[in-house]
N, C-alpha and C positions, 0 to 999 in steps of 0.2 A: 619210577612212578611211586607214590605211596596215597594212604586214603586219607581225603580230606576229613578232618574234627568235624565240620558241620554240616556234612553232606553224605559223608562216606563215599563219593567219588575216588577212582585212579583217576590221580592229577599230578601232574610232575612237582608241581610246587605247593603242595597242601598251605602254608602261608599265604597264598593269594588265588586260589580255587576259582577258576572261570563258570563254575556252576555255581555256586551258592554267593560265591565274593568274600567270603572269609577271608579274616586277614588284612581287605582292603576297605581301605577309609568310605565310609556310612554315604548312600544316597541322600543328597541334600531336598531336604523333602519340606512344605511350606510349613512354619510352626504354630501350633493351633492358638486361637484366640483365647486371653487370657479371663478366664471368668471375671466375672461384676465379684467384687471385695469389697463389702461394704466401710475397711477401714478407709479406702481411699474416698468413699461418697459422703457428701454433704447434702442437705436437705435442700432444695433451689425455693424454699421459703423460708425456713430459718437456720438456715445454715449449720444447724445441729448434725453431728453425725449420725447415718442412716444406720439403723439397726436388722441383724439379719435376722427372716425370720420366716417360716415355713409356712403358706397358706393350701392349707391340703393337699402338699405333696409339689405343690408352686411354690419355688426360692423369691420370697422381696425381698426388698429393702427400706423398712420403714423408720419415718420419723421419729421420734420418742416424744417431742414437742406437739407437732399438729396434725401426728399419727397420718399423714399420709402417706403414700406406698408409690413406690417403683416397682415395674414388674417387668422384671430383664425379658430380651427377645417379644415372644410369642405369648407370654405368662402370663397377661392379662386374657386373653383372647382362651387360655386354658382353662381361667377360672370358668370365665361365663361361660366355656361350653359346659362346663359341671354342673352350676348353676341351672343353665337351658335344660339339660335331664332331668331335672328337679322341679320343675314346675308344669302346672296341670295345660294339658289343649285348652287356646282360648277361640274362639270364634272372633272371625274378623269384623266381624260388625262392632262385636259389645269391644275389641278393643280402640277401633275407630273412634267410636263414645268416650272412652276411657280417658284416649289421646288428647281428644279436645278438651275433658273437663279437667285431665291433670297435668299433659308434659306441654301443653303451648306454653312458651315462654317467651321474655324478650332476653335477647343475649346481654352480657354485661356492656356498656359502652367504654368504663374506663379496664381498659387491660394493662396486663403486667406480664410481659412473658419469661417464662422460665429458664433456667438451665439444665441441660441433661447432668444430673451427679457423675456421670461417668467422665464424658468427654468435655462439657461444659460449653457444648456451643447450642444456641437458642435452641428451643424446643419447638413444634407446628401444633398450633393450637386446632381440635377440629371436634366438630358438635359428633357426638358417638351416634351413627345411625342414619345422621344427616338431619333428623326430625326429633332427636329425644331431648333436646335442648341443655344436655348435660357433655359439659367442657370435659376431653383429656387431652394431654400433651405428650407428643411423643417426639423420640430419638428415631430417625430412623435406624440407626446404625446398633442404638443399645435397649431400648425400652418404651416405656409409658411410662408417665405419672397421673396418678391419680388424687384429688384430694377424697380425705376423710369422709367428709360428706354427698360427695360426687361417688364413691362406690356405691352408696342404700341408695342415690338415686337412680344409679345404672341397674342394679338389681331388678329394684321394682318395675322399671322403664319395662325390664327383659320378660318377668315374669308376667304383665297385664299385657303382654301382646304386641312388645315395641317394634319386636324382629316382624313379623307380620306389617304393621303400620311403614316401617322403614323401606320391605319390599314393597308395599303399595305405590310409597311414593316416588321410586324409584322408576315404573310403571309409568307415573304421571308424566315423570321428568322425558322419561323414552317416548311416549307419545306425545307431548308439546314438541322435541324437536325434530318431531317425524312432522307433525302441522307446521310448524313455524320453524323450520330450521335457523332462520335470520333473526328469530325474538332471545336470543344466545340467551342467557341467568332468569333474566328479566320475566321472560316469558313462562319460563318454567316456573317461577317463581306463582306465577299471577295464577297458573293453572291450578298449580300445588293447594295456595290458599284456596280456592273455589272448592276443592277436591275434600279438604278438610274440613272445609264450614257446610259438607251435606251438600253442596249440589255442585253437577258439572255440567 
């Protein structure tokens, strides 16, 4: 018997120690995901390489051309809960008001969709909120993009009371398809606008 280096066990063969495994070849263990490297990302607008760069304590990767940003994982969704801390209680009504005299929009008609910098396969384009009429694109697998101008509109969206506005209409959506189960988008749709423009 002698005592195992890594364990200090009596083991008869301290080179292969059935306590600790010393000696023997490493548990094949799954190997972790390689971080986002902005040398290997390109901008999926102008193909400029993405620059890295720390938004309060969130890693992107932004443009140096049309300064828009990728926001690996969760990273977007970190900002704005920062952001969310930082802005005043708004009452649902005055943001209702808000909603219709600034975030109705019409979506763009001609699209262009993106690529993930990372992986490079299309991006899912989807209105933030459902109702703020402000486009982001994401990876499921790696991130968001956001453009330049779409983050002050996401902002403001959050801080006049969007996140409010957004669960409202989500509300609307649950009760249209508790009435109308068989009016599938459509119907929701028709209630939502009613909901919006002041009467139901």
């Amino acid at each position: 018997m002698a005592l195992c280096n890594g364990c200090g066990n009596d083991v008869p063969d301290p080179a292969a120690c059935g306590v600790c495994r010393a000696g023997r070849a490493p548990v094949k263990t799954r190997p972790p995901r390689p971080k986002v490297a902005a040398s290997r990302c390109a901008c999926p607008k102008c193909n400029e390489q993405l620059d890295q760069q720390d938004w309060e304590g969130t890693a992107t990767l932004t443009c140096p051309v049309c300064r828009g940003s990728f926001f690996p994982g969760r990273g977007l969704e970190a900002v704005l809960d920062r952001l969310r801390a930082t802005c005043d209680p708004v009452n649902v009504e005055n943001a209702l008001k808000e909603f219709r005299d600034r975030f109705t929009r019409e979506l763009p008609d001609n699209v262009r969709y993106k690529k993930c910098p990372v992986c490079d396969t299309v991006m899912l384009r989807r209105n933030y909120g459902n109702v703020s009429g402000v486009i982001v694109e994401s990876c499921g697998e790696h991130g968001t993009w956001v453009d330049e101008n779409s983050f002050g509109d996401l902002a403001s969206f959050i801080c006049r009371g969007g996140d409010l506005v957004a669960g409202k209409a989500d509300e609307v959506r649950a009760r249209s398809r508790t009435l109308r189960p068989d009016a599938g988008v459509a119907g929701g749709g028709s209630l939502l606008s009613r909901f919006l423009g002041g009467g139901e």
